[in-house]
N, C-alpha and C positions, 0 to 999 in steps of 0.2 A: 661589292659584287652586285649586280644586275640580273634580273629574271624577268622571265614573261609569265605570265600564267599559264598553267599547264593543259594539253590539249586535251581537248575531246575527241576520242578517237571511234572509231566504228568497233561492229563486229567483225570479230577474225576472218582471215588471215587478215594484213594488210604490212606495208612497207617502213624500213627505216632509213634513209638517209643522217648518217652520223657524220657531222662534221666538226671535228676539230684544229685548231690554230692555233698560233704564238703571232701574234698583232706586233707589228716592227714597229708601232707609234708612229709612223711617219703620214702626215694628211689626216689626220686623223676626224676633220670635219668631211675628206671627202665620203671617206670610210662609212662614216654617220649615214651621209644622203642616202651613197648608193646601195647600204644595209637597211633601208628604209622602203627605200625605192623595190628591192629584191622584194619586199615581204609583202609589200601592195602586189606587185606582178605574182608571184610566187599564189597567192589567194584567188586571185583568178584564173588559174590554171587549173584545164581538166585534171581532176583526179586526187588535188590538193584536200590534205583533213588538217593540216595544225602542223604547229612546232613551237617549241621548247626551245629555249637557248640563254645564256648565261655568261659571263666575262668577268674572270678576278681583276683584284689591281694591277696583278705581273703583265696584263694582255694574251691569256690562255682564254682561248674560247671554245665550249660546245655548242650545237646548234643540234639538233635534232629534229628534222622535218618529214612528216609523213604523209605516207600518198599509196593510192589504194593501187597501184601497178607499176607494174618493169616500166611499162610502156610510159607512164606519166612521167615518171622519173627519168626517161630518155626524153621527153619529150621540152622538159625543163631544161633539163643539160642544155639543150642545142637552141634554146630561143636566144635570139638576139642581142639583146640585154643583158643576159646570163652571162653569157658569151665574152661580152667585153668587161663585164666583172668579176669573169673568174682573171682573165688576163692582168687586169689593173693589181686582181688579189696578187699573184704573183710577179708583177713588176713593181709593185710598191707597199703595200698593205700588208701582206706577211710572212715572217721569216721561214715557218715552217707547215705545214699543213698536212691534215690524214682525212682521207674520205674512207667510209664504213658503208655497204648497202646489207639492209637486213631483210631476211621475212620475218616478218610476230605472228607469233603461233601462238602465245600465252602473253596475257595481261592481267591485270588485276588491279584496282583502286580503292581507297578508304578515303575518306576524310571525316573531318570532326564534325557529327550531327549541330544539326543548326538548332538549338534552344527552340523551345515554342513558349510565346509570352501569353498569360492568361489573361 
């Protein structure tokens, strides 16, 4: 299994794009690039805060990417680039797919304190 590190996200409200997959293994170096490629472009988009995403050995994947508006997130969808990778996603890359749009209203974080050495 594969992770990214976990984002940093602002304060509330803000968005969630949920995306999950079943990867058909097929290309799977194109896959790579232009999963690559998305996250450069994706970072430099108005309104972009992070994402999270993860893939077992079956080829189940979530991605979970956040952005501070409707608007961003429309704004994503329709760029050019996107555009030809969502079409690739569903002519070659995966068998099945679900898209989620959220508000967050509620968050919350812990992680393990960081020692301090004397």
């Amino acid at each position: 299994m594969t992770m990214t590190r976990l984002a940093d996200t602002p304060e509330l409200p803000y968005f969630a794009v949920i995306f999950t997959s079943q990867a058909s293994q097929a290309d799977t170096a194109g896959y790579m690039r232009t999963a690559q490629h998305m996250l450069e472009l994706a970072e430099r988009q108005l309104g972009y805060l992070g994402v999270e995403e993860t893939r077992d050995e079956d080829g189940v994947g979530i991605t979970v990417a956040y952005w501070q508006s409707h608007e961003a997130i429309e704004a994503w969808k329709k760029q050019a680039d996107h555009l030809d990778a969502q079409r690739l996603g569903r002519e070659r890359w995966y068998n099945a797919f679900r898209l989620r749009i959220t508000r967050v209203e509620r968050a919350t974080a812990w992680a393990v304190p960081k020692s301090s050495s004397i």
